[in-house]
C-alpha positions in Angstrom: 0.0 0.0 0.0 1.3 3.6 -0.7 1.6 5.7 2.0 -1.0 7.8 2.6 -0.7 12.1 3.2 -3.6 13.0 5.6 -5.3 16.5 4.0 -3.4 19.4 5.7 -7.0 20.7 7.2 -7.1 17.3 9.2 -3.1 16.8 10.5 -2.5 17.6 14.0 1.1 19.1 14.3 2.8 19.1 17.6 5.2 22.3 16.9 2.3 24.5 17.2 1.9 26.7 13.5 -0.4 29.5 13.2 -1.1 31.0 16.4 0.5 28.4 18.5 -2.7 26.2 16.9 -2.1 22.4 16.4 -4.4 21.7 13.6 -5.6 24.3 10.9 -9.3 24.0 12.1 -10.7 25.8 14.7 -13.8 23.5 15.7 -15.8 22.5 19.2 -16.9 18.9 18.7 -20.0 19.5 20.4 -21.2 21.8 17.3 -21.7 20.4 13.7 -18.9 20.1 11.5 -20.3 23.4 9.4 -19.1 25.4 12.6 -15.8 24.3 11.6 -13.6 27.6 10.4 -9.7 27.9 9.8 -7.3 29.3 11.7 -6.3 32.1 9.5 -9.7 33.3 8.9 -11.7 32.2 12.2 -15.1 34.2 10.6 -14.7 31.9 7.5 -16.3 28.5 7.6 -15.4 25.7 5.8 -16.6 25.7 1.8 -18.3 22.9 0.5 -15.4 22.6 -1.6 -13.1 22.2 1.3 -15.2 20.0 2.6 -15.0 17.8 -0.7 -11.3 17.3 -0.6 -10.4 13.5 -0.4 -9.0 13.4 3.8 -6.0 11.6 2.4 -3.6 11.2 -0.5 -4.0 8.4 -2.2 -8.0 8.2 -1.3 -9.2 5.5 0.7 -12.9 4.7 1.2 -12.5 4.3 4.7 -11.3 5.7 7.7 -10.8 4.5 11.7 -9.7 6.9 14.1 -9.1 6.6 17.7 -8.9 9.1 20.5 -7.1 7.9 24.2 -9.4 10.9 25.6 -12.2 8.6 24.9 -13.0 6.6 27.9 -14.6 3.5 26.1 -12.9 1.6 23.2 -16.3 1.0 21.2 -16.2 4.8 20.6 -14.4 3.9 17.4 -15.0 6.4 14.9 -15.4 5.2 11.1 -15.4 7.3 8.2 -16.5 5.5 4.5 -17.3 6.9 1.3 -16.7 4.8 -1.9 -15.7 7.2 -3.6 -13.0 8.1 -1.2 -13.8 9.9 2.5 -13.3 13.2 2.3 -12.7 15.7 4.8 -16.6 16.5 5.5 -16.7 12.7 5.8 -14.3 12.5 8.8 -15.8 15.4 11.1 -19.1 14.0 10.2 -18.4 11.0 11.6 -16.1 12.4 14.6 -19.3 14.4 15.0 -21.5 11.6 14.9 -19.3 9.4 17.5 -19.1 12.2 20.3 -22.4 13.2 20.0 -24.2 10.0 20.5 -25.9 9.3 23.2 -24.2 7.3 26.1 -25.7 4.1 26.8 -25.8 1.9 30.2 -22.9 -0.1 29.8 -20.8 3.2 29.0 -22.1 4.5 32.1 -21.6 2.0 34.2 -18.1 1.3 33.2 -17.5 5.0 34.4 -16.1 5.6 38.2 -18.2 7.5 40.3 -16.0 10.3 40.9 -15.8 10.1 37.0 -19.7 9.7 37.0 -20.0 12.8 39.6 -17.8 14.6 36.9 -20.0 13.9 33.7 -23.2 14.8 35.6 -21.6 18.6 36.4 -21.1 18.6 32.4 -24.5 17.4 31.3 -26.6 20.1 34.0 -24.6 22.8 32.8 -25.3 21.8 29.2 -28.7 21.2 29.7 -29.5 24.4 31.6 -27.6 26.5 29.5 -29.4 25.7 26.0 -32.5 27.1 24.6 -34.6 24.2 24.7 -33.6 22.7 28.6 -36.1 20.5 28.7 -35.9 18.6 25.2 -31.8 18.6 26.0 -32.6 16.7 29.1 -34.5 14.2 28.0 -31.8 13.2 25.6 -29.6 12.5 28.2 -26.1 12.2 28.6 -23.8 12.3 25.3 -20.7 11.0 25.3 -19.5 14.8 24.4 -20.2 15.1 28.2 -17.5 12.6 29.1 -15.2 14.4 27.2 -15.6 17.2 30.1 -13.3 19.9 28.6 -11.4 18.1 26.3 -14.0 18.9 23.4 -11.6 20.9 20.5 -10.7 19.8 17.4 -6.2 19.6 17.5 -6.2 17.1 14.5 -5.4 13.9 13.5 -2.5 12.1 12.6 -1.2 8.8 12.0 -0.6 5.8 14.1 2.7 4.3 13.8 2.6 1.0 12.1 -0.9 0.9 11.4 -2.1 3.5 8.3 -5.2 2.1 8.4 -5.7 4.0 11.6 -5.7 7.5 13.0 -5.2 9.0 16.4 -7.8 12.3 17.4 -6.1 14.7 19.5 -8.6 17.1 21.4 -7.7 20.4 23.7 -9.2 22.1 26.3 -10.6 26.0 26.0 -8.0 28.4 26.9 -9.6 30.3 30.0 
């Protein structure tokens, strides 16, 4: 297999480029990918164009990444397109993954104090949006276990494995 170049949108770069910025998106996982805007322009979203681009060079119709913020290894996240995933393709399905809701087993494979932790996230979520009540009901997403760990720092390869990719998150500076 040739090795693969991951889009530059997508790569996560430890020296820190523009603005001491990991990745060249500036996105909270918590909102949908179309929230997503660069760096250098933070009022400019994404294009649909942008979006488009194949996620890696060659294209590959599908793509696994991994994150070791996540506390449960089912939280696999898959990207597939057939006619190669593109980069709308992967924060879809990052979206997707962090955004679902928790389930029992999840929960109860959680720690108390972790548990304790996750609860604090989901009431301030819920109390703070527009709709409280609907929010509620929904529950608990996993984007609440992330507690603050919920921005986009990119994505970049695992050694000896190019089938899969490692997410790096960040907290919001205070």
């Amino acid at each position: 297999m040739p090795h693969l170049v991951l889009h530059p949108l997508l790569q996560y770069s430890q020296n820190g480029g523009e603005r001491g910025q990991t990745s060249a998106l500036l996105w909270d996982l918590r909102k949908s990918p179309t929230s997503a805007r660069h760096v250098s322009a933070p009022t400019r979203p994404l294009s649909e164009f942008e979006l488009s681009q194949h996620a890696t060079n060659p294209p590959v119709f599908s793509i696994r990444v991994t994150c070791g913020v996540f506390p449960e290894s089912s939280w696999i996240i898959e990207a597939k397109n057939w006619l190669g995933v593109t980069v709308g393709n992967v924060l879809e399905a990052i979206f997707a993954t962090v955004n679902a809701q928790i389930n029992y087993a999840e929960w109860d494979k959680l720690c108390p104090k972790q548990q304790n932790r996750v609860n604090i996230v989901f009431d301030a979520r819920w109390r703070q949006s527009i709709d409280s009540q609907r929010v509620r009901e929904r529950g608990i997403l996993r984007s609440d276990c992330l507690l603050q760990h919920v921005l986009f720092a990119g994505i970049s390869t695992v050694p000896d494995n190019e089938d899969t990719y490692l997410l790096t998150l960040k907290r919001p500076k205070r």
